[in-house]
PyMOL commands that place a pseudoatom at each C-alpha (Angstrom):
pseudoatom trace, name=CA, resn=UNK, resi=1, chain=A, elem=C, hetatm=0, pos=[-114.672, 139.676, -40.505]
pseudoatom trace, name=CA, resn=UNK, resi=2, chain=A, elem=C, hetatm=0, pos=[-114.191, 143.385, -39.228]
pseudoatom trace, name=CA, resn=UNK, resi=3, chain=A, elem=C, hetatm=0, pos=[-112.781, 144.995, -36.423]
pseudoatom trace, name=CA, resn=UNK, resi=4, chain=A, elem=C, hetatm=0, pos=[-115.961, 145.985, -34.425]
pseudoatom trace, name=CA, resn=UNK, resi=5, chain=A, elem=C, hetatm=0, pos=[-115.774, 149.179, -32.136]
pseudoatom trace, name=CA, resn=UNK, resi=6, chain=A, elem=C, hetatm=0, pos=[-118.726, 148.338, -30.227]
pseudoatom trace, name=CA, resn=UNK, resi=7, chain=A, elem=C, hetatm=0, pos=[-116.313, 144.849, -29.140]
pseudoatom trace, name=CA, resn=UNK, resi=8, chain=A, elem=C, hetatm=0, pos=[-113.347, 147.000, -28.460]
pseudoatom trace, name=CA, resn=UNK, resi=9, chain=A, elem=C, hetatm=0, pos=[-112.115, 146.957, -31.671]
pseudoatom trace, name=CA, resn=UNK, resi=10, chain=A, elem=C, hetatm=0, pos=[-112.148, 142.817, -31.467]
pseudoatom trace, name=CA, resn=UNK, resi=11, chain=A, elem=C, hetatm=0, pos=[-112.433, 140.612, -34.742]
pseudoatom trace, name=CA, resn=UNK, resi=12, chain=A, elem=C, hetatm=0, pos=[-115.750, 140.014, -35.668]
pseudoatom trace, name=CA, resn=UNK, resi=13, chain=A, elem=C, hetatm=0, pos=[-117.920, 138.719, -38.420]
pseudoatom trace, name=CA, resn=UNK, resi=14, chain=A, elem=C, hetatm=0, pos=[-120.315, 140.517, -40.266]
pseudoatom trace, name=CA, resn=UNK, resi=15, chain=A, elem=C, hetatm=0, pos=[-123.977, 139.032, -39.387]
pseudoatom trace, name=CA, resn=UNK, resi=16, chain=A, elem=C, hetatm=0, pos=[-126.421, 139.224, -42.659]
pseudoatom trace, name=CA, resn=UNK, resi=17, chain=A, elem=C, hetatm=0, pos=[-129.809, 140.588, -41.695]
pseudoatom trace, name=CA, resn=UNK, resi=18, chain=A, elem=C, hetatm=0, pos=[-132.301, 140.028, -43.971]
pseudoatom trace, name=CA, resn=UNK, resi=19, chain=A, elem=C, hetatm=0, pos=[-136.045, 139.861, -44.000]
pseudoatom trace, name=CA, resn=UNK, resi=20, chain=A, elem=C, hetatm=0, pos=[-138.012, 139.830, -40.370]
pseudoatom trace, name=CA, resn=UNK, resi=21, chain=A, elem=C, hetatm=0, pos=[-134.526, 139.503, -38.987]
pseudoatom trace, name=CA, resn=UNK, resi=22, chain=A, elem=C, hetatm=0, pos=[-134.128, 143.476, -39.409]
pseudoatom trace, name=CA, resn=UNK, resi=23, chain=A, elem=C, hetatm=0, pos=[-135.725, 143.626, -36.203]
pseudoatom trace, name=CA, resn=UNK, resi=24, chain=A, elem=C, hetatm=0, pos=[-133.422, 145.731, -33.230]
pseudoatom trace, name=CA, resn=UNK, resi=25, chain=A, elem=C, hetatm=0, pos=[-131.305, 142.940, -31.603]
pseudoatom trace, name=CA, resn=UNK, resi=26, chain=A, elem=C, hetatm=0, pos=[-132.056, 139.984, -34.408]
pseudoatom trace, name=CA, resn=UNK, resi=27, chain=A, elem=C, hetatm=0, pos=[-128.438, 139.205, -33.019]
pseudoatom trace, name=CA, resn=UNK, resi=28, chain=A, elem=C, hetatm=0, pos=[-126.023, 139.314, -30.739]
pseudoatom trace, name=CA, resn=UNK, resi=29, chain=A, elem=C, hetatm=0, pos=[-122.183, 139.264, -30.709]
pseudoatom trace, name=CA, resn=UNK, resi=30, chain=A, elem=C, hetatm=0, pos=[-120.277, 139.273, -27.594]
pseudoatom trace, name=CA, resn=UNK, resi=31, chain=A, elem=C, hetatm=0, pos=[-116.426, 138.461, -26.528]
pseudoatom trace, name=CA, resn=UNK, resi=32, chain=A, elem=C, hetatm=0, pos=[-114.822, 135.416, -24.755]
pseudoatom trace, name=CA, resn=UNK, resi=33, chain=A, elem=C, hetatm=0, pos=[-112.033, 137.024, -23.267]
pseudoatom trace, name=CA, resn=UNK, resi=34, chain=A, elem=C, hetatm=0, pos=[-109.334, 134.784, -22.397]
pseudoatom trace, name=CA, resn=UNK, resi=35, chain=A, elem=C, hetatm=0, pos=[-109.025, 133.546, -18.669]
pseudoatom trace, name=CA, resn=UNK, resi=36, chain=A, elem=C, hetatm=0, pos=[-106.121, 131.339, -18.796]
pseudoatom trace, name=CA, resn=UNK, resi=37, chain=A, elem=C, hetatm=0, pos=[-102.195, 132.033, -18.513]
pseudoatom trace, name=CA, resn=UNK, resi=38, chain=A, elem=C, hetatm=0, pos=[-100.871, 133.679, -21.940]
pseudoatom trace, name=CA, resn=UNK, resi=39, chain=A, elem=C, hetatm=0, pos=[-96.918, 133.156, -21.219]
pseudoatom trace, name=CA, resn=UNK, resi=40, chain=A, elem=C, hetatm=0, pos=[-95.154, 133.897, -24.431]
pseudoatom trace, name=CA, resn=UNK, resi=41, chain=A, elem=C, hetatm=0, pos=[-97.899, 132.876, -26.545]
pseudoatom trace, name=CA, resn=UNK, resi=42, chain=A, elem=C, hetatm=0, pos=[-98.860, 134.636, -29.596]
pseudoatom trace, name=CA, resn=UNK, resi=43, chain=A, elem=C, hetatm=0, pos=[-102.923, 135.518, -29.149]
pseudoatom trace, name=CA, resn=UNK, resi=44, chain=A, elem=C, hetatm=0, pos=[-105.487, 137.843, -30.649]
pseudoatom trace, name=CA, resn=UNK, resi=45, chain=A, elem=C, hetatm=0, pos=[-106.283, 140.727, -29.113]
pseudoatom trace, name=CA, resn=UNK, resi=46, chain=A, elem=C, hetatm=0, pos=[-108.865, 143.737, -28.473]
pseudoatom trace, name=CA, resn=UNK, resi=47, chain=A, elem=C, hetatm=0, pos=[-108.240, 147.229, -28.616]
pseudoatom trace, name=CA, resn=UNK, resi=48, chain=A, elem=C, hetatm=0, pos=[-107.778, 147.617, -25.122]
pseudoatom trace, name=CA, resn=UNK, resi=49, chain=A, elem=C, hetatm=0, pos=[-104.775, 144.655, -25.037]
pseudoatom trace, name=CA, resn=UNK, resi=50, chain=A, elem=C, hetatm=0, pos=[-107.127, 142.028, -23.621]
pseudoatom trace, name=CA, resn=UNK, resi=51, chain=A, elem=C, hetatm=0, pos=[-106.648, 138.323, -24.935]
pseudoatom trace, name=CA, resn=UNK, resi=52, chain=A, elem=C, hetatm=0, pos=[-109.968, 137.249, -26.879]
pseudoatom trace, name=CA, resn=UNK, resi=53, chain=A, elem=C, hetatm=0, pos=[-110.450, 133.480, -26.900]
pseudoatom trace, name=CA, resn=UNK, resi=54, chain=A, elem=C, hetatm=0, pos=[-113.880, 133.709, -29.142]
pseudoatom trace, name=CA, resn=UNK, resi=55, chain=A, elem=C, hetatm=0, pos=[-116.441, 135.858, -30.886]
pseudoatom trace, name=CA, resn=UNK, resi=56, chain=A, elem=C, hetatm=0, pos=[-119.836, 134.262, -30.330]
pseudoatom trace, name=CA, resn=UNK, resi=57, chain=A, elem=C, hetatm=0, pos=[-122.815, 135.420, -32.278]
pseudoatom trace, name=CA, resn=UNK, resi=58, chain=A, elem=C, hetatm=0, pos=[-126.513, 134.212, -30.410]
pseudoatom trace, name=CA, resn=UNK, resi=59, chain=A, elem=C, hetatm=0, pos=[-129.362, 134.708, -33.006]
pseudoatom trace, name=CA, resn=UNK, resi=60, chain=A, elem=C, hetatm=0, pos=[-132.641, 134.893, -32.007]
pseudoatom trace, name=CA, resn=UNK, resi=61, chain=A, elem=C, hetatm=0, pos=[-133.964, 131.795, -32.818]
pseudoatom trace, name=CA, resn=UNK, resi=62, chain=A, elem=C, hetatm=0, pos=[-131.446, 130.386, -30.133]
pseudoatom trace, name=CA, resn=UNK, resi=63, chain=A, elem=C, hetatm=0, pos=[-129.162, 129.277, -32.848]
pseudoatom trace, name=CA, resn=UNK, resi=64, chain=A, elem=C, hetatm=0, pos=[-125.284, 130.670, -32.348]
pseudoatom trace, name=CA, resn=UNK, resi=65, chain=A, elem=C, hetatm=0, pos=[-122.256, 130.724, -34.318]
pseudoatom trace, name=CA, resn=UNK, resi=66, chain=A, elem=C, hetatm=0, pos=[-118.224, 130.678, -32.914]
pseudoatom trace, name=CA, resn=UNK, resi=67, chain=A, elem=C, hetatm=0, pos=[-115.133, 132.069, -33.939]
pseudoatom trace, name=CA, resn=UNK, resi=68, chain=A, elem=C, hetatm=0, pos=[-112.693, 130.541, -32.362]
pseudoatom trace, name=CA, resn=UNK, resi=69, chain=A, elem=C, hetatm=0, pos=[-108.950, 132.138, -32.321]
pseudoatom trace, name=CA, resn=UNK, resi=70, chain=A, elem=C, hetatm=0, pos=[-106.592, 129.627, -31.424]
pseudoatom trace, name=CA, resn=UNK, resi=71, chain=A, elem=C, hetatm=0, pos=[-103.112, 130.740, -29.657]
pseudoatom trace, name=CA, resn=UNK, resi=72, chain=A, elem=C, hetatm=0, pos=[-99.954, 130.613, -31.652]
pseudoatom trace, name=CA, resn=UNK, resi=73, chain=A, elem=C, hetatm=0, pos=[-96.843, 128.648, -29.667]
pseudoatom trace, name=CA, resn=UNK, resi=74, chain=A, elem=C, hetatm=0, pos=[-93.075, 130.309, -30.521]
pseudoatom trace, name=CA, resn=UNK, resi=75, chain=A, elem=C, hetatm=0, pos=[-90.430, 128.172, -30.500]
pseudoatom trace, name=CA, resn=UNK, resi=76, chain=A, elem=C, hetatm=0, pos=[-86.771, 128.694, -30.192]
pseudoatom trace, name=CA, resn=UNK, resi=77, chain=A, elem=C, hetatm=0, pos=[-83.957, 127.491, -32.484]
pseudoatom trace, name=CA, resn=UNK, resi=78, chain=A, elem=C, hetatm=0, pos=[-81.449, 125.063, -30.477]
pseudoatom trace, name=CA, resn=UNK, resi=79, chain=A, elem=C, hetatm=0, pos=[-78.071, 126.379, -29.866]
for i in range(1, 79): cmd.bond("trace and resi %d" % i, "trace and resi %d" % (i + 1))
show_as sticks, trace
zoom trace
């Protein structure tokens, strides 16, 4: 994983290109942004403050890989 600047500085993983893949645009990332409340969750963002639900990667056979980053819930301690 690396923060890509071409995804706004979003988490994303490295794609290994080898062979007749080296071809331009063998693969594609793009960003999921989240489009759902946030509240006082704890959630991954980009570079520009924007909630990212997933990093999908479409490969040019038509196969395609997720990341998925899952919110974090905060809890308080009872008084």
């Amino acid at each position: 994983m690396h923060e890509c600047s071409r995804l706004n500085w979003a988490m994303a993983p490295f794609v290994a290109v080898t062979g007749r893949e080296l071809a331009k645009h063998s693969a594609r990332l793009r960003v999921v942004e989240r489009e759902d409340y946030v509240g006082k969750e704890v959630v991954t963002t980009d570079g520009r403050g924007r909630p990212v639900m997933a990093v999908v990667t479409d490969h040019a056979d038509g196969s395609n890989d997720c990341h998925i980053f899952a919110p974090l819930a905060t809890g308080f301690p009872q008084a």
